[in-house]
C-alpha positions in Angstrom: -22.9 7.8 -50.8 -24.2 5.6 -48.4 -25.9 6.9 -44.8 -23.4 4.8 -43.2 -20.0 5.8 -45.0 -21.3 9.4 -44.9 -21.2 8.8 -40.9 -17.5 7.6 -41.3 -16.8 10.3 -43.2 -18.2 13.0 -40.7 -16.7 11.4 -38.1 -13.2 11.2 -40.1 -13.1 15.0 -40.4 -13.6 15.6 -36.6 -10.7 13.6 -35.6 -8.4 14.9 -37.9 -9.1 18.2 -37.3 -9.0 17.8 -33.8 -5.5 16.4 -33.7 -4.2 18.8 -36.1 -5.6 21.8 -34.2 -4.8 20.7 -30.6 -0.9 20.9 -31.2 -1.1 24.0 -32.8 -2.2 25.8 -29.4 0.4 24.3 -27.0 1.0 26.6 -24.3 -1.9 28.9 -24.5 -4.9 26.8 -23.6 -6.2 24.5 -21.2 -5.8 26.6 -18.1 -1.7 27.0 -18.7 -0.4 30.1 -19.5 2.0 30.6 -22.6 5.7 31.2 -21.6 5.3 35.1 -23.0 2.5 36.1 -21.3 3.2 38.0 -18.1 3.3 36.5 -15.0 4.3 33.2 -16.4 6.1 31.3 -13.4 8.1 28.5 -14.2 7.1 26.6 -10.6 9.5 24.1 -9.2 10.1 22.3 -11.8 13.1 23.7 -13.8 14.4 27.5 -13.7 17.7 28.9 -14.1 19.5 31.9 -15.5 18.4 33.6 -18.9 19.8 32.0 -21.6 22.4 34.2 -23.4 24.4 33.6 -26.6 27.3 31.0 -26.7 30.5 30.4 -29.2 28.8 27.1 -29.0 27.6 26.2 -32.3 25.6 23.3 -30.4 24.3 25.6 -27.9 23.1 28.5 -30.2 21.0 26.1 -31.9 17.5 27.2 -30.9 15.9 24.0 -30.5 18.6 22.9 -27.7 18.3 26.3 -25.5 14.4 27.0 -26.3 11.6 26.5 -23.9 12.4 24.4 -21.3 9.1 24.0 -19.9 8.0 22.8 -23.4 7.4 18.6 -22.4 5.2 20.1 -19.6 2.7 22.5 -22.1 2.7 19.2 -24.0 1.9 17.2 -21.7 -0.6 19.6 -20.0 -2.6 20.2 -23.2 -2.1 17.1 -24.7 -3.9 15.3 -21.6 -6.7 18.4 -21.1 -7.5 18.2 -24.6 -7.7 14.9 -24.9 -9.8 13.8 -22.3 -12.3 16.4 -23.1 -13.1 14.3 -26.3 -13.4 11.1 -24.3 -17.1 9.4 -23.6 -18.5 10.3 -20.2 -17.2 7.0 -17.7 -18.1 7.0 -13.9 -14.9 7.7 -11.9 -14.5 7.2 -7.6 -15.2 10.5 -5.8 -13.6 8.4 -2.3 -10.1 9.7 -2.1 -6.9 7.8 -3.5 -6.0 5.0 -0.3 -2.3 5.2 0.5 -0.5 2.3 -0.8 2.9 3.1 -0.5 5.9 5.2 -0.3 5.1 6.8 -3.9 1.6 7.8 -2.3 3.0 9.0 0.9 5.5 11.0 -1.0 3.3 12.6 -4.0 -0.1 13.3 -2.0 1.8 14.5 0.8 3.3 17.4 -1.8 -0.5 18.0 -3.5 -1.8 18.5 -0.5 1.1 20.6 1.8 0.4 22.9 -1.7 -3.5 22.4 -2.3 -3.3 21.3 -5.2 -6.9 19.5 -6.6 -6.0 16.0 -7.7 -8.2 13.4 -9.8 -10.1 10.2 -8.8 -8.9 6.7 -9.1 -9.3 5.5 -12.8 -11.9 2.7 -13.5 -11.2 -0.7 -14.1 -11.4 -0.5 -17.7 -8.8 2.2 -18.1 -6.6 1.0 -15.3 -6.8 -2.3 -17.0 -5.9 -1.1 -20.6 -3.0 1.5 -19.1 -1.2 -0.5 -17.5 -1.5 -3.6 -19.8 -0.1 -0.8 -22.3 3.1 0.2 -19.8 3.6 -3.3 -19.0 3.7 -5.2 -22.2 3.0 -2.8 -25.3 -0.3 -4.4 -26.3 -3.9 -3.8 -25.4 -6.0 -6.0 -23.3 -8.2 -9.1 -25.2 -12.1 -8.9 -25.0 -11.5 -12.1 -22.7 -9.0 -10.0 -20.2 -11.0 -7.0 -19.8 -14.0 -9.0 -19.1 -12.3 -11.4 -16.4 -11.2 -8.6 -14.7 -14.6 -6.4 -14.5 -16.1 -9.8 -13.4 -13.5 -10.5 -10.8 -15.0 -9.6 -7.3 -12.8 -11.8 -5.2 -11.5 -10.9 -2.0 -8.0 -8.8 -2.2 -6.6 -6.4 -4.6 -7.4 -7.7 -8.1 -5.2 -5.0 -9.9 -2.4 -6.1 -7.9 -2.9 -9.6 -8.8 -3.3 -8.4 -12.6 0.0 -6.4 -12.5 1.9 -9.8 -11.3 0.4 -11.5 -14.7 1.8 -9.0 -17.1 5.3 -8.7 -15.0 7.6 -11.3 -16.4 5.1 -12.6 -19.4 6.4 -13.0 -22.9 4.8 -9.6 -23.8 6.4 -8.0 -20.8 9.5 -9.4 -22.4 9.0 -7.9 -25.6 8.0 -5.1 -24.4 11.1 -4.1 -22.3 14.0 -5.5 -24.6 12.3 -2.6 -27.0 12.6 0.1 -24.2 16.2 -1.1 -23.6 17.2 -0.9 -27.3 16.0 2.6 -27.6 17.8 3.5 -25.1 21.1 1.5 -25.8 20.7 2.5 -29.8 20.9 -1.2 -31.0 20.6 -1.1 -34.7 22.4 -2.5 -38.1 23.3 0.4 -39.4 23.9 4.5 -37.4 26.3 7.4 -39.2 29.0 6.1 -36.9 29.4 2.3 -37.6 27.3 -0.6 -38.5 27.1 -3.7 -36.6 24.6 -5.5 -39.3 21.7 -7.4 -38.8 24.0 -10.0 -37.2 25.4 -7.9 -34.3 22.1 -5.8 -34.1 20.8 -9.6 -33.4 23.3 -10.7 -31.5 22.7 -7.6 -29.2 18.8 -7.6 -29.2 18.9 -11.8 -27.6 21.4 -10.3 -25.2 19.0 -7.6 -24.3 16.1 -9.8 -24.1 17.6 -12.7 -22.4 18.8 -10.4 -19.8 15.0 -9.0 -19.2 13.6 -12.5 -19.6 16.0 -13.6 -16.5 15.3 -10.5 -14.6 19.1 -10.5 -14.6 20.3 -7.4 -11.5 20.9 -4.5 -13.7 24.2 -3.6 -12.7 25.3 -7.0 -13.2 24.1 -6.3 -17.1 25.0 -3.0 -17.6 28.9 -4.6 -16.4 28.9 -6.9 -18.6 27.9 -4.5 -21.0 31.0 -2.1 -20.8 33.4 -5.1 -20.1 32.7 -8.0 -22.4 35.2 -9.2 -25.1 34.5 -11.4 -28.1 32.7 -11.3 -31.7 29.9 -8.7 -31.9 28.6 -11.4 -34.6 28.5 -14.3 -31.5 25.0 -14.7 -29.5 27.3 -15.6 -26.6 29.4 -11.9 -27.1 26.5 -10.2 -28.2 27.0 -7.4 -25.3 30.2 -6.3 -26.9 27.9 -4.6 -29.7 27.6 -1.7 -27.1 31.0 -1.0 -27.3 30.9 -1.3 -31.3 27.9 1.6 -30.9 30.5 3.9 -29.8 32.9 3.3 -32.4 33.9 6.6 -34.4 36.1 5.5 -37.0 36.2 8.2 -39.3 38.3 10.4 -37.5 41.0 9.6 -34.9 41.0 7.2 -32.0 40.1 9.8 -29.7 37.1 10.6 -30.8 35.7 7.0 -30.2 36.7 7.1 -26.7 34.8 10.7 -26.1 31.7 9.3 -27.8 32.1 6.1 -24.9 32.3 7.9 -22.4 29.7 10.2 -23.5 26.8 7.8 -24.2 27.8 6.0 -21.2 27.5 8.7 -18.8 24.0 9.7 -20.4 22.7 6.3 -21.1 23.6 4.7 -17.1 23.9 8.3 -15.1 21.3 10.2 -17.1 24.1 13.3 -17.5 24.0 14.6 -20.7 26.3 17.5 -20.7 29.4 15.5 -20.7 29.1 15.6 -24.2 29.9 19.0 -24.1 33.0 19.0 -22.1 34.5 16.7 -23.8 34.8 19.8 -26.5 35.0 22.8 -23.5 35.4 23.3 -19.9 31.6 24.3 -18.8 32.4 27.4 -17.1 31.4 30.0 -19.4 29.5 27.2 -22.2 27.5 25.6 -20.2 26.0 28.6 -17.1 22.7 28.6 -18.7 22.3 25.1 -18.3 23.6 23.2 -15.8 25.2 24.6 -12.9 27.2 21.0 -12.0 28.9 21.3 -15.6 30.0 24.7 -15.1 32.6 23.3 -12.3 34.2 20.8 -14.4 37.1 21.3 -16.5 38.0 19.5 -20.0 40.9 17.3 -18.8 38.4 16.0 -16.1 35.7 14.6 -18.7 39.0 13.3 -20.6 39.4 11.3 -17.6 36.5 9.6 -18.1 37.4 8.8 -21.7 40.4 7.2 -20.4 38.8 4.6 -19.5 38.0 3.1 -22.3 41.8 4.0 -23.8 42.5 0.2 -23.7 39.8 -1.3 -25.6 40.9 -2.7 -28.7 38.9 -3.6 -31.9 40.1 -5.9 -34.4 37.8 -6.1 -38.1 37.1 -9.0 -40.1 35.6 -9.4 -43.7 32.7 -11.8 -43.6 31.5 -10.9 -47.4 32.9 -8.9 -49.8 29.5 -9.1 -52.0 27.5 -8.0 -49.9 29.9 -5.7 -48.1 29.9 -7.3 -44.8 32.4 -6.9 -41.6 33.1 -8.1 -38.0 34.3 -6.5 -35.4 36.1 -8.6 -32.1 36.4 -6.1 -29.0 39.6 -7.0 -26.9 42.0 -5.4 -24.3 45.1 -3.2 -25.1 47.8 -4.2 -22.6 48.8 -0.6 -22.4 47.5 2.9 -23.3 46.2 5.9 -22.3 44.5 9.4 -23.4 46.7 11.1 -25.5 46.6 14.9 -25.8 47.9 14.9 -29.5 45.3 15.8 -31.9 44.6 19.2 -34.2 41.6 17.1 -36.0 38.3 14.6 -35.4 35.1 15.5 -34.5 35.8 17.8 -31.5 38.2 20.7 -30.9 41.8 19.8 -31.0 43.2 17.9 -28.3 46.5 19.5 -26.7 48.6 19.3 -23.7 47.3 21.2 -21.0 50.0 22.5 -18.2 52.9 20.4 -19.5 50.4 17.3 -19.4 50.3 15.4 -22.7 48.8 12.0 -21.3 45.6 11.7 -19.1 44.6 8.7 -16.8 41.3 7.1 -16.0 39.7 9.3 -13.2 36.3 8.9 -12.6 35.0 11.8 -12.8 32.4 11.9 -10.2 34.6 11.1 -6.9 38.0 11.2 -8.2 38.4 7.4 -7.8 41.2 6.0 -10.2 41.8 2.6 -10.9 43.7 0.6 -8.8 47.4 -1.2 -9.6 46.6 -3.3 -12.5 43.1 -3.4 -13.3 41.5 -3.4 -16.1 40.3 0.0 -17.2 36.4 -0.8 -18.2 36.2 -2.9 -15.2 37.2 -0.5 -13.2 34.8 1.7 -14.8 31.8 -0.6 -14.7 33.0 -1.0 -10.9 32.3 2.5 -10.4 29.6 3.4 -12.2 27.2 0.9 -11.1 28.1 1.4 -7.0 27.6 5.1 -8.2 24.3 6.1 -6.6 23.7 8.2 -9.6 23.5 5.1 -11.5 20.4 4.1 -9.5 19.0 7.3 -9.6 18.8 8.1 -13.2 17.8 4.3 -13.7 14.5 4.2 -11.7 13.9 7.9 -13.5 13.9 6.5 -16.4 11.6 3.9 -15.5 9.3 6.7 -14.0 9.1 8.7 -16.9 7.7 5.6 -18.6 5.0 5.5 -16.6 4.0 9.0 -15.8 5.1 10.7 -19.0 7.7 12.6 -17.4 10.1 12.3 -15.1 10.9 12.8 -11.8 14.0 15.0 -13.1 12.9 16.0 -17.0 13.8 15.1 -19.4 16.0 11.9 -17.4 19.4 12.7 -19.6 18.9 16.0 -17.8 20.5 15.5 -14.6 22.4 18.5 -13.0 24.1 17.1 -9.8 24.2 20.2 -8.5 20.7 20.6 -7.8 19.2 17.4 -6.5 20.0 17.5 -2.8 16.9 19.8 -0.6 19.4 20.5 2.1 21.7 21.6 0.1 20.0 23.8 -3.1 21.3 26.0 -5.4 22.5 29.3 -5.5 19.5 31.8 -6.5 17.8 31.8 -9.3 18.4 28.2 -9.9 16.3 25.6 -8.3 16.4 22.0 -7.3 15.7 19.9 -10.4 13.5 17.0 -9.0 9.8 17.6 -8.9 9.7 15.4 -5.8 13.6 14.8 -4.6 12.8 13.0 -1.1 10.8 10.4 -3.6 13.5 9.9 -6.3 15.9 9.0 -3.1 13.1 6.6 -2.0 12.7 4.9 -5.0 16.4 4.9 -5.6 17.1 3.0 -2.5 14.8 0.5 -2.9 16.3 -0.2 -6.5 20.0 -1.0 -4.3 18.3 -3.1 -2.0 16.4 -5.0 -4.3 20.0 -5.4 -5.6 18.7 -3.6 -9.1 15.7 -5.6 -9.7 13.7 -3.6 -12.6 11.0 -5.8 -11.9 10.9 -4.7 -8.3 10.3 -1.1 -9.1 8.0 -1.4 -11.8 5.7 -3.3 -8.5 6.0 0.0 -6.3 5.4 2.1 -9.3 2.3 0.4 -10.7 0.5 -0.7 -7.5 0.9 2.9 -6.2 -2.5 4.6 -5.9 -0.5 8.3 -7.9 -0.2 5.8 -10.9 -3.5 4.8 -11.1 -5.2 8.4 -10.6 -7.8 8.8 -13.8 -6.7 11.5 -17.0 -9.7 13.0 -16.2 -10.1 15.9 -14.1 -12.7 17.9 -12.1 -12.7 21.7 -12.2 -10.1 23.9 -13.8 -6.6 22.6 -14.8 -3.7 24.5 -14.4 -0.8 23.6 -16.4 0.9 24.3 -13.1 0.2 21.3 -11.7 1.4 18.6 -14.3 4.6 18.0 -12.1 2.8 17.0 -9.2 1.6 14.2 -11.2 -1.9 15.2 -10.1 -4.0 13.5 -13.0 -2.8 10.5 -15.1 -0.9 12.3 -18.4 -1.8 11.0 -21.4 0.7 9.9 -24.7 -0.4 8.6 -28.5 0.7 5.1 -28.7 4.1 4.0 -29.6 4.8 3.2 -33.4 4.7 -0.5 -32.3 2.1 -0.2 -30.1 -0.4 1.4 -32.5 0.6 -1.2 -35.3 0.0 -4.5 -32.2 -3.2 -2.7 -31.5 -4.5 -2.6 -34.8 -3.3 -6.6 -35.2 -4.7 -7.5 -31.5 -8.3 -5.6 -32.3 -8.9 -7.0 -35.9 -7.1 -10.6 -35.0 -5.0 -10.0 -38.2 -1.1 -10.4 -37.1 1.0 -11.1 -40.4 4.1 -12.4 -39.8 7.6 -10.3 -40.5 10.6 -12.5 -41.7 14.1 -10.7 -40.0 17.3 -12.1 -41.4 19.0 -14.9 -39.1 15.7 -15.0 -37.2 15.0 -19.1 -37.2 11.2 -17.6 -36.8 9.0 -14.6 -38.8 7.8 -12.2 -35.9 4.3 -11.4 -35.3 4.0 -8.7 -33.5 6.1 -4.9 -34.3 7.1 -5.1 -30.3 9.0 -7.9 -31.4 11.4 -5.9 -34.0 14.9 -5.9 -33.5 15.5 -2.8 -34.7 13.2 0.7 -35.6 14.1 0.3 -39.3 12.9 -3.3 -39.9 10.9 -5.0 -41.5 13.4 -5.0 -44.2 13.2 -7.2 -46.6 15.1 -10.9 -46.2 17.1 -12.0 -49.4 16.1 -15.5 -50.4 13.3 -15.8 -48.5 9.2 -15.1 -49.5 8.6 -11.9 -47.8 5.2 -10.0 -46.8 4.4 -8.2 -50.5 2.7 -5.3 -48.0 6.4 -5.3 -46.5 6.9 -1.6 -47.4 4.0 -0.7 -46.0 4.5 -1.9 -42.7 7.5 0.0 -42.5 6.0 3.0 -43.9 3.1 2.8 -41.5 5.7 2.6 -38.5 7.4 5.6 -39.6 4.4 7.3 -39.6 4.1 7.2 -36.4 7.8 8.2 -35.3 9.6 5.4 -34.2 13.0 7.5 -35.2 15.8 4.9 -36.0 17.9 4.9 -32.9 20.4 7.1 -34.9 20.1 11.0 -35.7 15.7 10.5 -35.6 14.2 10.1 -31.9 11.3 8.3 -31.2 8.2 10.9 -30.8 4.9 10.6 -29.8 3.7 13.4 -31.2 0.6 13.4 -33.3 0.1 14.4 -36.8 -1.9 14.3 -39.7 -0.5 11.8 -41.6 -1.1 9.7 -38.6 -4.5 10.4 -39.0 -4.9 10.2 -42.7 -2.9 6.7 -42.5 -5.3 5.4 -40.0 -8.3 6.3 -42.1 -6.9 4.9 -45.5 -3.9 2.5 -45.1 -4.8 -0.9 -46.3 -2.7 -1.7 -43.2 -6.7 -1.2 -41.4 -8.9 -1.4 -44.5 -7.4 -5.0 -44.7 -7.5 -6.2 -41.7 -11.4 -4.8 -40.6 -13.2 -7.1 -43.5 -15.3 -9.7 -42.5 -13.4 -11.8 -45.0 -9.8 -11.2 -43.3 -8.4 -14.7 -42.4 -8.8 -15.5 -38.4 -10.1 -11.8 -38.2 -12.2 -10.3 -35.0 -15.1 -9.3 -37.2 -16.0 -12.6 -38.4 -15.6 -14.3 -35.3 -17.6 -11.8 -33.4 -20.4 -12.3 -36.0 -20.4 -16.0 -35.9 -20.2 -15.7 -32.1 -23.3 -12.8 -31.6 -25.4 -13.7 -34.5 -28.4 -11.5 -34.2 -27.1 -10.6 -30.7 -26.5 -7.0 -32.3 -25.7 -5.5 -28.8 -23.9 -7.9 -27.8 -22.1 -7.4 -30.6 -21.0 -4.0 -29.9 -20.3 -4.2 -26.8 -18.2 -7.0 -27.7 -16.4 -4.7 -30.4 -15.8 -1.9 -27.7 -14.0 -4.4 -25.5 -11.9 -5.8 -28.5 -10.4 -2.6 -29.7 -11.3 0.2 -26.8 -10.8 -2.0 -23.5 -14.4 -0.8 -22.5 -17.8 -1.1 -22.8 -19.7 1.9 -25.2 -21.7 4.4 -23.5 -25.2 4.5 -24.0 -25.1 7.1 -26.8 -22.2 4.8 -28.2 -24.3 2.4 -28.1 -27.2 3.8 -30.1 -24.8 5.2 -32.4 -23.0 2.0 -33.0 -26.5 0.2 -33.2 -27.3 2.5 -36.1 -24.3 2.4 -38.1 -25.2 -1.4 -38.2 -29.1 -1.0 -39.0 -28.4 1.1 -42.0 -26.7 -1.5 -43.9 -26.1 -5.0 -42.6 -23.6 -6.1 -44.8 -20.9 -3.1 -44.7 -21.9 -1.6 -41.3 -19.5 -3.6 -39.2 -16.6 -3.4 -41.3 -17.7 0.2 -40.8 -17.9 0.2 -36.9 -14.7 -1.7 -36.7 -13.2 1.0 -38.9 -14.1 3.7 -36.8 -13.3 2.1 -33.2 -9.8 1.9 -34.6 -9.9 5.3 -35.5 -10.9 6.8 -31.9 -8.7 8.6 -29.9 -8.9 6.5 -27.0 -7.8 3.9 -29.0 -4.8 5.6 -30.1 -4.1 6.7 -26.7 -3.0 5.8 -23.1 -4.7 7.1 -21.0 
């Protein structure tokens, strides 16, 4: 074997043991204590009653009542462990300056409770962070050295944050965020809208983030639009074709409305269950809001969307394909008549067999002859709630968590400081006086997702480094005290890989006018698939089996993760996915250009490789490492440094 492979090699082993072994110790190392050891205190983060046994089949299941501190050992491992494998980098001692009402807010909290906070982050990680949260991709060799050289008068990270906002990769970026969390696919265990409604509904996503369009003006049209879910033009009705349940009666598809409308716009997932059950006595170990409400009054809410029609149409009957049009009922209502479907019978309750839109939050009914979903869209979106879990959402982007954890969490009872809950329950928001902040400014902005991603990323708390002086406590992770670190998406991994070796293949997607270049651009967490007719990718397979890998779910029954594993590792190391693409004979690849570019320039050559796949420059030992690996044999050595840059944490990590 050759000196330099064997160095690979060595290498190899480190980082896959190191990934398998750090989640295998979640809870009970870097400074946090596991939940069983005594004197574990929950902080102020989430508490509640012990959890005891329900008739729910839902709720007995383990993983839904188990820890509920477990994203914060994650997280607080995750980014300890991590950054201890990370080169030495210089970080600012000088304390974080006070930008704006995110600073006021979370420094205020560190320091009323001494907690030991981190540095501002260099350039170079601040740089490849937020290039990451912005737009999904890492930063060119040409970025990341523009902005170390800038040293012009004024804030030069602001000015880099108003480059990313609105670009094409921002674009991409966000319609991806937005069709995880509206579940636009072609085909989910409910219904399928086919590749052309899951098209349809991904322009009408994108068009609305490319036009900055107020989001309360697109989540309206979202819950009112009529039309073809095939039609660009209609493409919104495919929402309402996602909550289709045809399989059992027409109840159940308004319960599964209302219920992924209340936890996709109001971050409230525990409508869900009373839908099936009043809370009181289901739901006491989890939310203490749900235990108030009774079953006829989440039945309200499904009564909204009583009057929605939807009318199917055979496009093809080889291959199998159907329409659906979305249209208004003129009359109609909630009818307590059922003994079957997907949730316990439905019956008259105190002589009442019908039930009428109420919304369920203020008791608001619609008024004398208007339409139901408008009256719901109405509501919702004036509903402060509606802001609130919104700009959470958008938090816990950014920070790894959020404000309220995890954001389909919500528990209205316990979000107001001057008013909190009963004992021992405590208020849910890590920093409640913020989250009102920040959901103000989203109403007066007049729900501009733009304007909040601003205050977010220009804030001094975002830009704190992952590193950390002195002993971390897993205590402080919800003070948002350090930067916390996540693996890359699916789709960000795969970009990086085709932004650090200049290899981008093309993906064909069926009714696209246009292959795709880039994952962030998928429609959909299943494609690529292949296209019928049409000369696709031979590797096609293995693009999708590559995404898998790394848990992009498929917007159905699998959730996206970010969770690390070894396949990940093994996939990196030996997918032709990378050995492809780091040849010096790859078409319009980084290695040959960098060559023909540096010549004999050997250190500029690697420092010119760090900055293409890392964001940074090496280290000195780096440096002398790299340097090596290219002495000992001049021919494969930089297919070999390129290999193992890709394979470095901090390339398969924000942080």
């Amino acid at each position: 074997m050759r000196k330099s492979s064997l160095k690979v090699l060595v290498l190899c082993l480190f980082l896959v043991a190191g990934m398998s072994w750090g989640w295998s110790t979640v809870g009970s190392a870097a400074g946090g204590k596991n939940k069983k050891e005594k004197g574990w205190d929950p902080g102020f983060v989430e508490s509640g009653p012990a959890v005891t046994p329900s008739d729910c089949s839902f709720l007995n299941d383990p993983e839904v009542l188990g820890d509920p501190l477990k994203h914060r050992h994650e997280l607080s491992f995750q980014t300890e462990w991590l950054t201890r494998q990370l080169a030495t980098a210089p970080t600012t001692t000088a304390a974080a300056p006070i930008r704006n009402y995110v600073d006021e807010e979370i420094f205020r909290k560190i320091e009323k409770d001494k907690v030991p906070s981190a540095p501002l982050t260099t350039d170079e990680e601040f740089l490849r962070r937020v290039t990451l949260d912005l737009t999904g991709r890492i930063p060119t060799q040409a970025q990341v050295e523009a902005f170390l050289a800038d040293t012009s008068a004024g804030n030069k990270r602001d000015r880099y944050i108003e480059t990313l906002i609105g670009s094409p990769e921002f674009v991409d970026r966000w319609t991806m965020f937005f069709g995880d969390l509206l579940k636009n696919s072609s085909r989910a265990t409910n219904v399928v809208r086919y590749a052309e409604g899951r098209n349809a509904f991904y322009y009408t996503i994108k068009y609305a983030i490319e036009q900055n369009r107020p989001y309360n003006q697109f989540v309206t049209e979202l819950l009112t639009k009529n039309g073809s879910n095939f039609e660009k033009t209609t493409g919104a009705v495919n929402y309402s074709v996602g909550t289709l349940t045809p399989m059992g009666p027409r109840q159940d598809t308004l319960d599964t409305a209302a219920a992924q409308t209340v936890q996709r716009f109001l971050g409230i997932e525990t409508l869900d269950c009373l839908l099936c059950h009043s809370g009181q006595g289901h739901l006491n170990a989890l939310n203490v809001w749900g235990t108030s409400i009774k079953r006829e009054e989440a039945w309200g809410m499904a009564a909204f969307f009583s009057r929605m029609g939807v009318r199917t149409t055979l496009v093809s009957q080889q291959p199998f394909i159907v329409s659906r049009e979305i249209f208004d009922l003129p009359a109609g209502d909630y009818q307590l008549n059922t003994d079957s479907g997907n949730r316990v019978p439905r019956q008259p309750v105190d002589g009442k067999s019908v039930i009428t839109p109420k919304y369920l939050f203020t008791g608001e009914a619609p008024a004398r002859g208007e339409n139901y979903r408008q009256a719901l869209a109405r509501m919702l979106t004036k509903d402060r709630q509606f802001a609130r879990a919104t700009v959470n959402y958008l938090w816990a982007h950014f920070f790894g968590m959020g404000i309220v954890d995890p954001p389909t969490g919500f528990d209205l009872a316990r979000l107001d400081p001057k008013n909190p809950p009963a004992e021992p329950w405590t208020l849910q928001p890590s920093h409640p006086e913020l989250l009102e902040k920040l959901t103000d400014e989203f109403i007066e902005s007049n729900y501009n997702l733009q304007a909040i991603m601003r205050t977010i990323t220009k804030s001094s708390a975002y830009q704190l480094s992952s590193r950390f002086e002195g002993e971390w406590k897993e205590e402080y992770t919800p003070y948002f005290a350090r930067k916390l670190v996540r693996r890359l998406d699916a789709e960000e991994t795969y970009d990086a890989l085709g932004r650090a070796t200049g290899v981008t293949p093309g993906f064909n997607i069926q009714y696209f006018t246009q292959p795709v270049q880039w994952a962030m651009q998928l429609p959909d967490t299943t494609e690529p698939f292949p296209v019928p007719g049409v000369q696709n990718n031979p590797e096609l397979f293995q693009y999708r089996n590559f995404l898998d890998t790394f848990g992009r779910g498929d917007r159905d029954s699998v959730p996206r993760t970010n969770n690390p594993s070894i396949l990940q590792s093994l996939s990196m190391m030996n997918s032709t996915i990378v050995t492809n693409r780091i040849r010096a004979s790859a078409q319009n690849g980084t290695l040959a250009a960098l060559q023909s570019k540096y010549g004999g320039d050997e250190r500029g050559f690697v420092e010119a490789m760090f900055l293409t796949t890392v964001g940074r420059k090496p280290s000195t030992a780096e440096s002398g490492q790299a340097l090596s690996l290219l002495r000992a044999n001049r021919t494969q050595g930089p297919q070999d440094l390129l290999w193992v840059l890709v394979n470095k944490i901090d390339f398969l990590y924000n942080y």
